[in-house]
N, C-alpha and C positions, 0 to 999 in steps of 0.2 A: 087756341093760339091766335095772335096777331103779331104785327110788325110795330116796332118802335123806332124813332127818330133817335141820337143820343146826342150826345155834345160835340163829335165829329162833326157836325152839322157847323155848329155856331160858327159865325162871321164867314162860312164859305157858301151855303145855301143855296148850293148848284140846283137845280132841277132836274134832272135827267131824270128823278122818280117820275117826279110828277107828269110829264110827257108819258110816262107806260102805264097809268095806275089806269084798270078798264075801269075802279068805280070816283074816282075821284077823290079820295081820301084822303086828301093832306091839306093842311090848312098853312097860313103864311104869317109867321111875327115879323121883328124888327129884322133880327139877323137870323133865324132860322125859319127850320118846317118841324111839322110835326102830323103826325097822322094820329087820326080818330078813330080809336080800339073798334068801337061800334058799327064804323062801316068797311073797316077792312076786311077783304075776304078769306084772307091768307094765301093768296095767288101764289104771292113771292117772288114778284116778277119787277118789283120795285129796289130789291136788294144787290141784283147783282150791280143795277144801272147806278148807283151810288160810286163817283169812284175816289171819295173820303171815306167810305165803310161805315156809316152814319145809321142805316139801318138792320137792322136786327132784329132779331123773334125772343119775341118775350118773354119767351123758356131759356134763354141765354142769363147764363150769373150775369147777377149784378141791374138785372134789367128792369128791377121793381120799382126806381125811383123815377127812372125812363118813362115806364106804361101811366103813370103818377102826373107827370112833366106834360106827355102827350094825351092824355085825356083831361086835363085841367086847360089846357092852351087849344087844344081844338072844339071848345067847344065857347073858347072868345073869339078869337082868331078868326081872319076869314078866309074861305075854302082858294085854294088855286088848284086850278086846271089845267094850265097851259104854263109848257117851259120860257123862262123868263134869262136874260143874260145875268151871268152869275157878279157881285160884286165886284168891283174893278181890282182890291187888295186881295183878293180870295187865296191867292197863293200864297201868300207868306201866314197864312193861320193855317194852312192844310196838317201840317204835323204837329201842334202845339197843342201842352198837355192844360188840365184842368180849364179849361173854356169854359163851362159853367161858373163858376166861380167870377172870373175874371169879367167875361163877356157878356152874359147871358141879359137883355131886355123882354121884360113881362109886355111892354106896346099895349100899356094900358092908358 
């Protein structure tokens, strides 16, 4: 098992994971995070700090396209370590549906 980033994420891209992760697992696009299956330990200590519900264990429905998303983008992407101030709109995307679709930048 690992943790997955999902589309609750996009356009709000708080940090608070990132600040508890002890190995450093999550990497930074344009408007999201994503973590890298391969170095998560499955601590789970990053899940509850989430407070969009953005991450999830990859044994959760639905979560294959997730583990897909977050292993393809963490390994362009580069790593963050350190909580960062969350977008200045961040609030008005916190409950909005299909975000992927809509939102989502590859930050290629």
């Amino acid at each position: 098992m690992t943790y997955i980033v999902n589309d609750n994420c996009i356009k709000c891209k708080l940090t608070d994971c990132v600040d508890v992760c002890p190995v450093d697992c999550f990497y930074e696009g344009k408007n999201m995070l994503v973590i890298k299956p391969d170095e998560c330990i499955d601590c789970g200590v990053c899940e509850p700090e989430c407070p969009v519900d953005a991450i999830k264990a990859d044994t959760e429905s639905g979560s294959e396209q997730w583990l897909e998303i977050n292993k393809k983008y963490s390994e362009i992407w580069p790593n963050i370590s350190e909580k960062k101030d969350p977008p200045t709109d961040h609030e008005k995307f916190k409950n909005e549906q299909n975000k992927y679709e809509k939102y989502f930048k590859e930050n290629l």
